[in-house]
C-alpha positions as CSV (number, residue, x, y, z in Angstrom):
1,X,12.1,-11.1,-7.9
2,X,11.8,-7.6,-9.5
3,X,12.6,-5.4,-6.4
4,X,9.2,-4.2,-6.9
5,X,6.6,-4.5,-4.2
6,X,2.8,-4.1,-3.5
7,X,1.4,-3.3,-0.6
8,X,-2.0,-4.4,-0.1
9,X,-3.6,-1.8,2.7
10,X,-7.5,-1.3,4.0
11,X,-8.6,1.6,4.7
12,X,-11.9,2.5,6.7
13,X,-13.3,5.2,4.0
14,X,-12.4,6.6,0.5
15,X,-11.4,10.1,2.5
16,X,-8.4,8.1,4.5
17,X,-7.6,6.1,1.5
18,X,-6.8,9.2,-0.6
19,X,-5.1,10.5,2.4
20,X,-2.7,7.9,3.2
21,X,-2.3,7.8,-0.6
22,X,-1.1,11.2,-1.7
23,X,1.0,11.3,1.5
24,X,2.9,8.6,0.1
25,X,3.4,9.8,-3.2
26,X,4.2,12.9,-2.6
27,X,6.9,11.4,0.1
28,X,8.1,9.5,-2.7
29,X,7.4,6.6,-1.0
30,X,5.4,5.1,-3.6
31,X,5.3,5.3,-7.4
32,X,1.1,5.0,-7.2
33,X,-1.7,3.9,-5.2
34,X,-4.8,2.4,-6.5
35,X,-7.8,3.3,-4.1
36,X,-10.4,1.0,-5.2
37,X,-14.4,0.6,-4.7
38,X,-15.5,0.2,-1.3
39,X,-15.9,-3.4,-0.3
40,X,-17.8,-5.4,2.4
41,X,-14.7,-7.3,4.7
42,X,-16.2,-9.7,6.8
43,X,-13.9,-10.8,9.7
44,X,-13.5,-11.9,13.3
45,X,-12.2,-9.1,15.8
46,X,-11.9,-9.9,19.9
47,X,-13.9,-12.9,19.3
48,X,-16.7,-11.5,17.4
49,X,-17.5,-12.0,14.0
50,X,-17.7,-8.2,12.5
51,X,-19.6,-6.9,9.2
52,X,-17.6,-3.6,7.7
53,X,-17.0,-1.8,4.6
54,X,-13.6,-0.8,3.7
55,X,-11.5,0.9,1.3
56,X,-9.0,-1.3,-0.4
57,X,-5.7,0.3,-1.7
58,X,-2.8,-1.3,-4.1
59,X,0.2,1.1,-3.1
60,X,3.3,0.4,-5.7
61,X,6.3,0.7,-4.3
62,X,10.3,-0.6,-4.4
63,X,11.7,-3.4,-1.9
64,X,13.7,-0.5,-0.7
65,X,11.0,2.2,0.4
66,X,8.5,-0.8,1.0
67,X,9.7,-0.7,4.8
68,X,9.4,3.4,5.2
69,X,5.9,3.6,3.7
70,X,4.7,0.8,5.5
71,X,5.5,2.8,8.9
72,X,4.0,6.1,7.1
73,X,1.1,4.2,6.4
74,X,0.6,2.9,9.8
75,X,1.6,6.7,11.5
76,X,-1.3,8.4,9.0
77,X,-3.6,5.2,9.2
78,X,-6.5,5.9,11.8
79,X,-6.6,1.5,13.1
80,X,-4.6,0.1,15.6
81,X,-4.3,-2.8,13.8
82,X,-4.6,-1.9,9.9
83,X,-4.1,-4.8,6.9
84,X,-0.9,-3.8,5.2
85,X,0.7,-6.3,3.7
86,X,3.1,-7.2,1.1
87,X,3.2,-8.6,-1.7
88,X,6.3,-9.2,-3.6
89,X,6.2,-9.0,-7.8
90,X,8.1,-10.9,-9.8
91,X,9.6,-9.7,-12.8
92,X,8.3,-12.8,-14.7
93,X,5.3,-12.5,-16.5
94,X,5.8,-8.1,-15.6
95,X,6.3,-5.7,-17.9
96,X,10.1,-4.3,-17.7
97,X,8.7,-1.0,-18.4
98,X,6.2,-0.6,-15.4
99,X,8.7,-2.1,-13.5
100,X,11.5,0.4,-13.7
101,X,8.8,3.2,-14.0
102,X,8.0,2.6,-10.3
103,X,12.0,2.3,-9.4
104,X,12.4,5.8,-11.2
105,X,9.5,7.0,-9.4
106,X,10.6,5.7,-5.9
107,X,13.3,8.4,-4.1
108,X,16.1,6.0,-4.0
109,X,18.3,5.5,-1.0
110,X,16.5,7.5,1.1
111,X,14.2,4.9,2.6
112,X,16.8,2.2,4.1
């Protein structure tokens, strides 16, 4: 593994999305965050099947902070349950480069 992590997050609008993601990069709890298209997520909630759009993010992050900015996510995130989930990368098939841009980026030590 790289030390590098992904967090995969949904979002209920573009306006949160952004939210959430400047908060973290300006906390330096992420290097970047991809807010992506809105999407149609079609799941089951309190034993209903529910129809919604979302807003997907891709927030890129170290193993280190990947704890803090979850809990920042869930503090600024407007769901009681939000998707935030992580995704580990491995340095295989990465480039080095992007890699260690994202540990530089990341405050480190301050998120343990």
């Amino acid at each position: 593994m790289s030390g590098i992590v992904f967090l995969y997050v949904t979002a209920p609008n573009a306006e949160t999305a952004a939210r959430i993601a400047r908060a973290l990069v300006e906390e330096k709890l992420a290097a970047c965050v991809n807010i992506h298209a809105e999407m149609r997520s079609v799941y089951e909630w309190e034993g209903k099947v529910e129809i919604g759009l979302e807003t997907p993010l891709i927030v890129k992050t170290t193993a280190a902070a990947a704890n803090a900015a979850r809990d920042r996510i869930l503090a600024l995130h407007p769901y009681g349950e939000p998707c935030v989930a992580a995704l580990p990368v491995a340095a295989e098939g990465s480039s080095a480069n992007f890699l260690d841009w994202i540990t530089r980026a990341v405050s480190p030590g301050k998120h343990s």
